[in-house]
GUDREN-628714 format. One record per atom (N, C-alpha, C, CB): x, y, z; residue number from 1; atom name; residue in three letters. Coordinates in steps of 0.2 Angstrom, whole numbers, plus 5000, padded with zeros to 4 digits. Atoms other than C-alpha are relative to their C-alpha. Glycine has a CB too. Layout:
# residues N
[[X Y Z] NUM "CA" "ala"],
...
# end
This chain:
# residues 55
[[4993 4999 4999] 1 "N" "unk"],
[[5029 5006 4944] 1 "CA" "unk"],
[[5003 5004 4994] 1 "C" "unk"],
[[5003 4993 5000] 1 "CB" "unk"],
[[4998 4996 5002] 2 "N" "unk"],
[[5040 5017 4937] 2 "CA" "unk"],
[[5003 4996 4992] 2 "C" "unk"],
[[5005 5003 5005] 2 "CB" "unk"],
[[4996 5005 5007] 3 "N" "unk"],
[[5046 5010 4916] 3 "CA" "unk"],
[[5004 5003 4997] 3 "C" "unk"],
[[4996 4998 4994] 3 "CB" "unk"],
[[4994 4996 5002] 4 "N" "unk"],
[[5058 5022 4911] 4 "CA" "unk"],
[[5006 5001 5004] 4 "C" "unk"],
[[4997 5005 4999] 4 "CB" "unk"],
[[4995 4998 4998] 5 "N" "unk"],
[[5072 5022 4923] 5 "CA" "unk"],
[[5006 4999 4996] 5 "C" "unk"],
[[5001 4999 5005] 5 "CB" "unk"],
[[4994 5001 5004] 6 "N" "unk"],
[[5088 5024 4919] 6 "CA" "unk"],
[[5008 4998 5009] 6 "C" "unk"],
[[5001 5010 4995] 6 "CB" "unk"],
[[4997 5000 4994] 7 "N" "unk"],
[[5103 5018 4932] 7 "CA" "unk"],
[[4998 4995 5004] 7 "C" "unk"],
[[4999 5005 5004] 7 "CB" "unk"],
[[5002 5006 4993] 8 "N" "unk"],
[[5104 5007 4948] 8 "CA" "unk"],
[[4992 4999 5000] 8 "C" "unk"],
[[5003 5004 5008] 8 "CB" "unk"],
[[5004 5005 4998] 9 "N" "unk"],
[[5086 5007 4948] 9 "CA" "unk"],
[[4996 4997 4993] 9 "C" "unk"],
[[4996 5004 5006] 9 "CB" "unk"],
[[5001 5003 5003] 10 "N" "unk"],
[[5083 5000 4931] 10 "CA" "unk"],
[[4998 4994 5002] 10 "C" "unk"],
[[5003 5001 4998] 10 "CB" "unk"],
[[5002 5007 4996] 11 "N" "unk"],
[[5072 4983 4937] 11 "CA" "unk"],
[[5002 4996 4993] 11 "C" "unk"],
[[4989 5000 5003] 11 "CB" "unk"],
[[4999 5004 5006] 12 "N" "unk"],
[[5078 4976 4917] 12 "CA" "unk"],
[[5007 4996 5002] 12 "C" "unk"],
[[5002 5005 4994] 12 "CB" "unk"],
[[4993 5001 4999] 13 "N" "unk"],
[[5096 4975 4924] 13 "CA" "unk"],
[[5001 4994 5007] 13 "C" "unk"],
[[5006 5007 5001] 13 "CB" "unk"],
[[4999 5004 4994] 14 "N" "unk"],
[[5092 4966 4942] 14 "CA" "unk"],
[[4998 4994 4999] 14 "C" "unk"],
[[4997 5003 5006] 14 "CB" "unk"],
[[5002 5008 5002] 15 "N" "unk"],
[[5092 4947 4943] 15 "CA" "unk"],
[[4991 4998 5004] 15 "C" "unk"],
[[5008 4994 5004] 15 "CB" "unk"],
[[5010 5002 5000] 16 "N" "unk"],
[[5073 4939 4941] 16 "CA" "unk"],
[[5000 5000 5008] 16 "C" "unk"],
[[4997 4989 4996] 16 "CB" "unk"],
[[5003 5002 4993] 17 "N" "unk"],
[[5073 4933 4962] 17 "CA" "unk"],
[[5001 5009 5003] 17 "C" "unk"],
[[5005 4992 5005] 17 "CB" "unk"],
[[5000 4992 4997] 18 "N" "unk"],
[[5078 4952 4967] 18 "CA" "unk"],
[[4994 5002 4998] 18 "C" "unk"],
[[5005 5005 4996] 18 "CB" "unk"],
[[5006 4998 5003] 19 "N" "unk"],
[[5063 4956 4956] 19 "CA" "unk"],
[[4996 5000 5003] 19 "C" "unk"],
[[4999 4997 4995] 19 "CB" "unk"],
[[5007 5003 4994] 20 "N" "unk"],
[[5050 4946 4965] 20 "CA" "unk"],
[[5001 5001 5004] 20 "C" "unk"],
[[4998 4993 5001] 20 "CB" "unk"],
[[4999 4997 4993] 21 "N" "unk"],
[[5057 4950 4981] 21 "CA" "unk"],
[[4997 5007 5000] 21 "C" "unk"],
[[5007 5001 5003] 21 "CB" "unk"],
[[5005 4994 4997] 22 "N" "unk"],
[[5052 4969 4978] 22 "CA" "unk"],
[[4994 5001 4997] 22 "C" "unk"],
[[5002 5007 4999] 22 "CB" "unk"],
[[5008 5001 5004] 23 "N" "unk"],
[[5038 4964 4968] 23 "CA" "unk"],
[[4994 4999 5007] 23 "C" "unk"],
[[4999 4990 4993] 23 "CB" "unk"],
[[5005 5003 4995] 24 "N" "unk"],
[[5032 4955 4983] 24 "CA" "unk"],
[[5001 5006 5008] 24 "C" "unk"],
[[5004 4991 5002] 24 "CB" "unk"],
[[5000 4994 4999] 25 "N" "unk"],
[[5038 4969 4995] 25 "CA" "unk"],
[[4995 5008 4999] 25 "C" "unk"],
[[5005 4999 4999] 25 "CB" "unk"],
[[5005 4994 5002] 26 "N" "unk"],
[[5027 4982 4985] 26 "CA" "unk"],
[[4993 4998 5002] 26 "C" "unk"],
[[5000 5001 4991] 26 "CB" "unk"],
[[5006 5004 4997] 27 "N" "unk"],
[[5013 4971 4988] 27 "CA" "unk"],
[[4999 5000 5007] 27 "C" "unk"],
[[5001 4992 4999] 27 "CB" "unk"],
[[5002 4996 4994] 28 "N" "unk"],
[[5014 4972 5005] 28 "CA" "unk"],
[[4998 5002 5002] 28 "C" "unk"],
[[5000 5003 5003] 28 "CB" "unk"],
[[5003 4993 4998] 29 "N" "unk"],
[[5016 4988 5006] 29 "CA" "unk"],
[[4994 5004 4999] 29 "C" "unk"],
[[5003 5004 4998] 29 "CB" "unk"],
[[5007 4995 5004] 30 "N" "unk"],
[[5002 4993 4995] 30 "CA" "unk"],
[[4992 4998 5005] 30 "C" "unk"],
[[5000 4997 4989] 30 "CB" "unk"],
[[5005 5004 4993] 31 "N" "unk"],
[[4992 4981 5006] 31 "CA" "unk"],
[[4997 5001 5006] 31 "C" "unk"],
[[5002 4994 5003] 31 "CB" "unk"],
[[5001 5000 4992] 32 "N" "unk"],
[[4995 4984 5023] 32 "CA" "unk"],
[[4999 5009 4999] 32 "C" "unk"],
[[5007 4997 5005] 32 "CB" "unk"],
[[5000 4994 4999] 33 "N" "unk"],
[[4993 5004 5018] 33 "CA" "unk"],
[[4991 5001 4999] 33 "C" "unk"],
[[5006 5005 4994] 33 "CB" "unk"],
[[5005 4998 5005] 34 "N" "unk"],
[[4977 5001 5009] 34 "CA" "unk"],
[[4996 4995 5008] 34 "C" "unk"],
[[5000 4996 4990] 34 "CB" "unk"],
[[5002 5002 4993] 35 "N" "unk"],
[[4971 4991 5027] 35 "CA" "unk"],
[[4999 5003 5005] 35 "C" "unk"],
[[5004 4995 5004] 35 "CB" "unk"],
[[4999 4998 4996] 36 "N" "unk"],
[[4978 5002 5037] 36 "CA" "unk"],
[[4993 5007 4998] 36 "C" "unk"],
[[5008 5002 5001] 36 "CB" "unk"],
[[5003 4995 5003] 37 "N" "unk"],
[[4967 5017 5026] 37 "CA" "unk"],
[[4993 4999 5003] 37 "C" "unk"],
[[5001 5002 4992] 37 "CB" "unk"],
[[5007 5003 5001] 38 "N" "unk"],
[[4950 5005 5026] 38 "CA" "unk"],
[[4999 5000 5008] 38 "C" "unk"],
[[4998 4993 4996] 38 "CB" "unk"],
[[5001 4998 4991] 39 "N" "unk"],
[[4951 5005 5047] 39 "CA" "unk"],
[[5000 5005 5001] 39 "C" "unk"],
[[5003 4998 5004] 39 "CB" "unk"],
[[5002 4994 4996] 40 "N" "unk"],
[[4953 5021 5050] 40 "CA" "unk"],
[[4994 5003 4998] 40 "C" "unk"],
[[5005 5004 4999] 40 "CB" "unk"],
[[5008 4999 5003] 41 "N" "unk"],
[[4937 5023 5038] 41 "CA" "unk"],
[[4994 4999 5003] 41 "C" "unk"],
[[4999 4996 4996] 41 "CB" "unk"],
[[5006 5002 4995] 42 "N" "unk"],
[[4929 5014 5047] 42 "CA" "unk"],
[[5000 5002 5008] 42 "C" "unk"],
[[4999 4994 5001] 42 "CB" "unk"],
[[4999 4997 4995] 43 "N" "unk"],
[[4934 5021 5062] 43 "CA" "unk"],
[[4996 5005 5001] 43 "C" "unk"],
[[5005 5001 5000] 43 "CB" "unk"],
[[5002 4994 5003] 44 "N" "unk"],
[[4930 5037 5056] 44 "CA" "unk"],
[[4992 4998 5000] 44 "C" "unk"],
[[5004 5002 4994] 44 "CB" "unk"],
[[5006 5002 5002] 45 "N" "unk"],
[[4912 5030 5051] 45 "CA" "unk"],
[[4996 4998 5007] 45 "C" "unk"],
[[5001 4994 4995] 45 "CB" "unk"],
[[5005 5005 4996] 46 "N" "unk"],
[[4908 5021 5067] 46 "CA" "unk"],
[[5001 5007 5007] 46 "C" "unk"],
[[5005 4989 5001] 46 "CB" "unk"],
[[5001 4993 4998] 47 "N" "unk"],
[[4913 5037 5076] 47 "CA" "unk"],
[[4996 5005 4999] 47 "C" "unk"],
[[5005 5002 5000] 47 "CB" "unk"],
[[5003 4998 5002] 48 "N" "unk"],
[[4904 5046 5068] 48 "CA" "unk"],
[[4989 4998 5001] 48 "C" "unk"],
[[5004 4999 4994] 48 "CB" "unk"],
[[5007 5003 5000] 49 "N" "unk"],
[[4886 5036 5069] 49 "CA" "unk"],
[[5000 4999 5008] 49 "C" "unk"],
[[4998 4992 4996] 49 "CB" "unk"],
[[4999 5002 4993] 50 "N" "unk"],
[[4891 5035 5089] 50 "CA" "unk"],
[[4996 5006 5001] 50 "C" "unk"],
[[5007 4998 5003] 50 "CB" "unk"],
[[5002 4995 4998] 51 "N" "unk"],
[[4890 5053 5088] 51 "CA" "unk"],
[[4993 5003 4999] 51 "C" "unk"],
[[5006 5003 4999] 51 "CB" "unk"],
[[5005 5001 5003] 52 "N" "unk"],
[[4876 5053 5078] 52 "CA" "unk"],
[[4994 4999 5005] 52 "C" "unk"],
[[5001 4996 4995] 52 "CB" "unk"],
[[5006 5006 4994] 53 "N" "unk"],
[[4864 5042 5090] 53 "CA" "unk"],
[[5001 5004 5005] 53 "C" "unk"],
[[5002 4989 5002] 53 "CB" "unk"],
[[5002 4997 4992] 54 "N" "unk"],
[[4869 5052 5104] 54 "CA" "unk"],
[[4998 5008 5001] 54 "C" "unk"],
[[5008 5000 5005] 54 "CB" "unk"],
[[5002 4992 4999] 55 "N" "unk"],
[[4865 5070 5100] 55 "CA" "unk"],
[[4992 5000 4998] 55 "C" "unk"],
[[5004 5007 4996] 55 "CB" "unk"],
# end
């Protein structure tokens, strides 16, 4: 996360539960992007050994 802002999105000035909300929100995200990436991997992978075995 960003430590230097300045301004509305300064995370110093927002009260502690705001905090954890986008704490927990980032989490998520970072989650469900990092899920979404490892399935398409394997996607990619298992497509790949499909095409493999058949030529």
């Amino acid at each position: 996360m960003l430590g230097h802002t300045r301004g509305p999105l300064n995370q110093a000035n927002w009260p502690p539960l705001l905090q954890g909300l986008l704490l927990l929100l980032w989490v998520f995200s970072a989650s469900y992007i990092f899920i979404a990436f490892e399935s398409f991997l394997l996607f990619l992978y298992l497509a790949y050994i499909k095409n493999f075995h058949h030529s």
